[in-house]
N, C-alpha and C positions, 0 to 999 in steps of 0.2 A: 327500511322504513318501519315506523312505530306504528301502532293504533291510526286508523282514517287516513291514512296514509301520510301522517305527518313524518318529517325527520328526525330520526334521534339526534341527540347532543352531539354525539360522535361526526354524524352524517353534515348535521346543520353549519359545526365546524369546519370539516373538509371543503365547502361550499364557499363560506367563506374566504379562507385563508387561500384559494384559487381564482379566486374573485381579481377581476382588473381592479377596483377600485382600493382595494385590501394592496395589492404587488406593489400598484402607484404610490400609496404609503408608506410601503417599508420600503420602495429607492429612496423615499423623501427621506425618511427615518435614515439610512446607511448616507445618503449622501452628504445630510447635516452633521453626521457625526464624524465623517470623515473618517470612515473603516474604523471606530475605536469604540472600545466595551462600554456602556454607561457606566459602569461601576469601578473597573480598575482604572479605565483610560488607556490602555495598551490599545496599538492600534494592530488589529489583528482582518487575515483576508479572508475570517470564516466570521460570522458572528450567528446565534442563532436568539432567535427572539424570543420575549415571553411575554404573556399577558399579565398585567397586574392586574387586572379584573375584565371577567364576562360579563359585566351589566350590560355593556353596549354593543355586544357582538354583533359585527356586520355593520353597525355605527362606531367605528373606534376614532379616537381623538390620538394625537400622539403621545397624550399624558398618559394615554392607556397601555403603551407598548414600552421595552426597556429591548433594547442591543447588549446582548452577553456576549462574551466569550466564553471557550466550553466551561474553560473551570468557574469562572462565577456564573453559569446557568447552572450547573453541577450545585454549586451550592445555594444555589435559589432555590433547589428542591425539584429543579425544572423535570418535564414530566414530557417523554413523548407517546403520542396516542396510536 
């Protein structure tokens, strides 16, 4: 924990992304896409996710999230914390 005992970024995220209402979305997200990468279309039984932006962390839409596979999360620049 930060100052007054808020959350850091690190902390606030972890929270998030263990969140029921965060997991309910990304089945949503895997189940629409039907195991397959946004970007190549390979249908792959790993995917892992990225944010296209933190504006609405803890509020995300599904235009906020993208389904990778390794190699195009690799080159999305994707980042794990």
């Amino acid at each position: 924990m930060g100052r007054k005992g808020m959350l850091s970024w690190r902390d606030r995220y972890e929270v998030v992304i263990s969140s029921d209402s965060f997991l309910r979305l990304l089945g949503e997200l895997v189940f629409s896409s039907g195991n397959r990468c946004q970007r190549c279309d390979i249908r792959r039984s790993t995917l892992r996710l990225r944010h296209l932006s933190y504006e609405r962390l803890g509020r995300e839409s599904p235009d906020d999230l993208e389904l990778l596979c390794e190699e195009c999360w690799e080159r999305s620049g994707g980042q794990v914390f």
